[in-house]
Each structure stands twice: as C-alpha cells, then as structure tokens.
PyMOL CGO cylinders between C-alpha atoms (Angstrom):
from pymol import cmd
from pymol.cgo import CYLINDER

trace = [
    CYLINDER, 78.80, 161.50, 105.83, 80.70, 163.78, 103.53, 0.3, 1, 1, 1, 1, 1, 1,
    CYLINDER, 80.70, 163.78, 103.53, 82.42, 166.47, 104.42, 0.3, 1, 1, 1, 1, 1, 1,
    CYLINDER, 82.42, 166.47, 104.42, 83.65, 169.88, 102.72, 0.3, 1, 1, 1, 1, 1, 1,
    CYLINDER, 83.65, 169.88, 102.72, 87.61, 169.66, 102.80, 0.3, 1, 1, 1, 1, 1, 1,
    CYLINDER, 87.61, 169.66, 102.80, 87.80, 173.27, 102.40, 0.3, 1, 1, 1, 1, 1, 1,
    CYLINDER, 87.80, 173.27, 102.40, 85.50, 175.94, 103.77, 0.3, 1, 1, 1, 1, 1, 1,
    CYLINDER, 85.50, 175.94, 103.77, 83.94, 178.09, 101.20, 0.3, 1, 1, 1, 1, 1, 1,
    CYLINDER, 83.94, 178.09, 101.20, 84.43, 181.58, 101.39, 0.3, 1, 1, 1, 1, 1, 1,
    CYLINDER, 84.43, 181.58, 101.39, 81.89, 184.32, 101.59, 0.3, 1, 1, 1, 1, 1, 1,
    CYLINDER, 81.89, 184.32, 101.59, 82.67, 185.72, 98.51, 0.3, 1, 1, 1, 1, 1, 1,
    CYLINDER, 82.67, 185.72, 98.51, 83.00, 182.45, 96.37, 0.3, 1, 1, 1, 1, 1, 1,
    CYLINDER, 83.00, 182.45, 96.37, 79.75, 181.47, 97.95, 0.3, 1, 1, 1, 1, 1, 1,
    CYLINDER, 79.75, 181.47, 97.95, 77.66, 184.89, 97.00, 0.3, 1, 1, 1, 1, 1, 1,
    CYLINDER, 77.66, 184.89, 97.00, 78.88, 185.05, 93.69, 0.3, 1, 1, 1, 1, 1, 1,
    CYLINDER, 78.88, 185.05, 93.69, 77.23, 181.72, 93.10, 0.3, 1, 1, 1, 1, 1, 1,
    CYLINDER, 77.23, 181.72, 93.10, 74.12, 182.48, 94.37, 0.3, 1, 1, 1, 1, 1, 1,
    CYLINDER, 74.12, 182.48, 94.37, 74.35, 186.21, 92.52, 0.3, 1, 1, 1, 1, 1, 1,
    CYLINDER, 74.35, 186.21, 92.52, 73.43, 184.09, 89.67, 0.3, 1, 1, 1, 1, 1, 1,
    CYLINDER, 73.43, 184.09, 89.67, 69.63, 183.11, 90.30, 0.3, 1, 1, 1, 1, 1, 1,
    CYLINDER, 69.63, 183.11, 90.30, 68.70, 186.90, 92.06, 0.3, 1, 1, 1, 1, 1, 1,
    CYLINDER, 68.70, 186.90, 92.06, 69.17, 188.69, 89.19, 0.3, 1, 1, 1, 1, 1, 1,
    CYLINDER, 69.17, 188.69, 89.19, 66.84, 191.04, 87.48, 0.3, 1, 1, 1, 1, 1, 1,
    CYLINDER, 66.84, 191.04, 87.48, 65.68, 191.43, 83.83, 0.3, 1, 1, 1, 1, 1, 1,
    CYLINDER, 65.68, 191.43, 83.83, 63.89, 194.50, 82.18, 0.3, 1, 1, 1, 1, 1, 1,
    CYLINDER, 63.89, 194.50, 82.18, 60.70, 193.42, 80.26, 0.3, 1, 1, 1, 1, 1, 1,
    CYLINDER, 60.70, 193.42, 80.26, 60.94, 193.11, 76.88, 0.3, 1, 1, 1, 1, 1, 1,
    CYLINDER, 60.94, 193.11, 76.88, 59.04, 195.14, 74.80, 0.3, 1, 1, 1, 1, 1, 1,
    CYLINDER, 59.04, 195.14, 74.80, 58.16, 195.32, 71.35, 0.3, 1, 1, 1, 1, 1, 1,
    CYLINDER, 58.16, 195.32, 71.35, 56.05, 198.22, 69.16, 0.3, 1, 1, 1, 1, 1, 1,
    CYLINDER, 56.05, 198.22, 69.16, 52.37, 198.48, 69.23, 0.3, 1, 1, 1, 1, 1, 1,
    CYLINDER, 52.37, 198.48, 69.23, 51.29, 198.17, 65.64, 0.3, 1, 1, 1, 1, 1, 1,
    CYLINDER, 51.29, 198.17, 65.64, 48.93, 200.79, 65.56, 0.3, 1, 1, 1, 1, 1, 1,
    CYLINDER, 48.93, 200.79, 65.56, 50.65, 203.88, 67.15, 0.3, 1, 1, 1, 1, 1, 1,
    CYLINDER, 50.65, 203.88, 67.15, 54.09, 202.99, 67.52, 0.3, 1, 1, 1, 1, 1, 1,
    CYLINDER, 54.09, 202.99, 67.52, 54.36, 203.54, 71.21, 0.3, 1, 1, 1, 1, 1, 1,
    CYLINDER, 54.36, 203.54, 71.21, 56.48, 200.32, 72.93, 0.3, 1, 1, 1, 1, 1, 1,
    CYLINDER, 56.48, 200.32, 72.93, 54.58, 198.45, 75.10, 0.3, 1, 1, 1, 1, 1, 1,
    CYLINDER, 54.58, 198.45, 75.10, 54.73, 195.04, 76.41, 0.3, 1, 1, 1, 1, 1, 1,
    CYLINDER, 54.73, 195.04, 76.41, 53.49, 191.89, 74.53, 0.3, 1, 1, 1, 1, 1, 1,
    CYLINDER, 53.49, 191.89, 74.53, 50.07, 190.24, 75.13, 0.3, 1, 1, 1, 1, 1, 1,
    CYLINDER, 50.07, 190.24, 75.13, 48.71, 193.69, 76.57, 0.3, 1, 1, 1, 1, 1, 1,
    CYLINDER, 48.71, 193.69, 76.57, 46.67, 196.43, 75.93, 0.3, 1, 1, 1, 1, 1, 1,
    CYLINDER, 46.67, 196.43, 75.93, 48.79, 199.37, 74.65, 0.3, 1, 1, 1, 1, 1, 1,
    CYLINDER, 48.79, 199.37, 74.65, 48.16, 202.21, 77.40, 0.3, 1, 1, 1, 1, 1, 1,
    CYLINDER, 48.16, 202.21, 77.40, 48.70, 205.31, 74.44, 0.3, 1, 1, 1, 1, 1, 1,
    CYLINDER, 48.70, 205.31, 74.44, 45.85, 203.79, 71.79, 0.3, 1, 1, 1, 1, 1, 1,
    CYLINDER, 45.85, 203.79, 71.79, 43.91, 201.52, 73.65, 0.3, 1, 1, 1, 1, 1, 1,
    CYLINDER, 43.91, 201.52, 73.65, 43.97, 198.82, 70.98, 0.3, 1, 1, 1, 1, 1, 1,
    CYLINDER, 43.97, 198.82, 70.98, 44.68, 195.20, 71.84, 0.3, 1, 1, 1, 1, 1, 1,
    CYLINDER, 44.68, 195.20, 71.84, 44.78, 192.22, 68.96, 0.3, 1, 1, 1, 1, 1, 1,
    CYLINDER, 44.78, 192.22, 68.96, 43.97, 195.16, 65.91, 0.3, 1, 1, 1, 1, 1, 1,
    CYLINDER, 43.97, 195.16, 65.91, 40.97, 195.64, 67.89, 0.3, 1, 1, 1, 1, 1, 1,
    CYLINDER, 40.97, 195.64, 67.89, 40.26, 198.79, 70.37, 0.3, 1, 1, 1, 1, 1, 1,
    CYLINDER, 40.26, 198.79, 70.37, 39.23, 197.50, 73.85, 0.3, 1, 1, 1, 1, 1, 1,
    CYLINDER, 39.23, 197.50, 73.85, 39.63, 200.54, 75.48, 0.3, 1, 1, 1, 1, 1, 1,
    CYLINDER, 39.63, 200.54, 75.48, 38.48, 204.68, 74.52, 0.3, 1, 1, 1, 1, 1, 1,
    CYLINDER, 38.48, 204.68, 74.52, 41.50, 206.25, 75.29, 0.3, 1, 1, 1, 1, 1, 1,
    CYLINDER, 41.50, 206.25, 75.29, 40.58, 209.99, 75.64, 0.3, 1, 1, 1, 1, 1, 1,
    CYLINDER, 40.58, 209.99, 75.64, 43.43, 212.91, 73.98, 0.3, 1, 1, 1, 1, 1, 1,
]
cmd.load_cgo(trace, "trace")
C-alpha cells in the first residue's frame, strides 16, 4: 500500500480544501420593465412582472 513520505501540514491541507467551500453572490441582471436588479428566471419583487408579462399586482 502506498504511503505519504511526508505528512501534510494543516495549513497546506486547508488551503486545498478552501477551494470547493467558497461562496458566490448571485448574479443579477436588470428587470426590463422598472430597472430594479433582480435575479434571472424570477419574478421581479418591485413590478411584479415576469417574461414582459405581470404575474403579480404589486400594490404602491
């Protein structure tokens, strides 16, 4: 069976797995009716409009 020659050391071994836990922010992009960002494929909470179509009354 192999063997590791050297032991790895507890920093060399959480910077590797550092890597993989990492978070990213959700991209998002401009609704095209009122401007507001909000997240693609959803409903845009500020106008209620989804596809150019409104799915939701969004009361003032």
């Amino acid at each position: 069976m192999a063997v590791p020659a050297r032991r790895v050391s507890k920093a060399r071994r959480d910077k590797r797995r550092a890597n993989t836990w990492t978070l990213t922010a959700p991209t998002l992009e401009k609704c095209p009716k009122c401007g507001e960002l909000k997240r693609s494929h959803r409903l845009c909470s500020a106008c209620g409009y989804y596809n150019g179509r409104e799915v939701v009354k969004v009361e003032d």
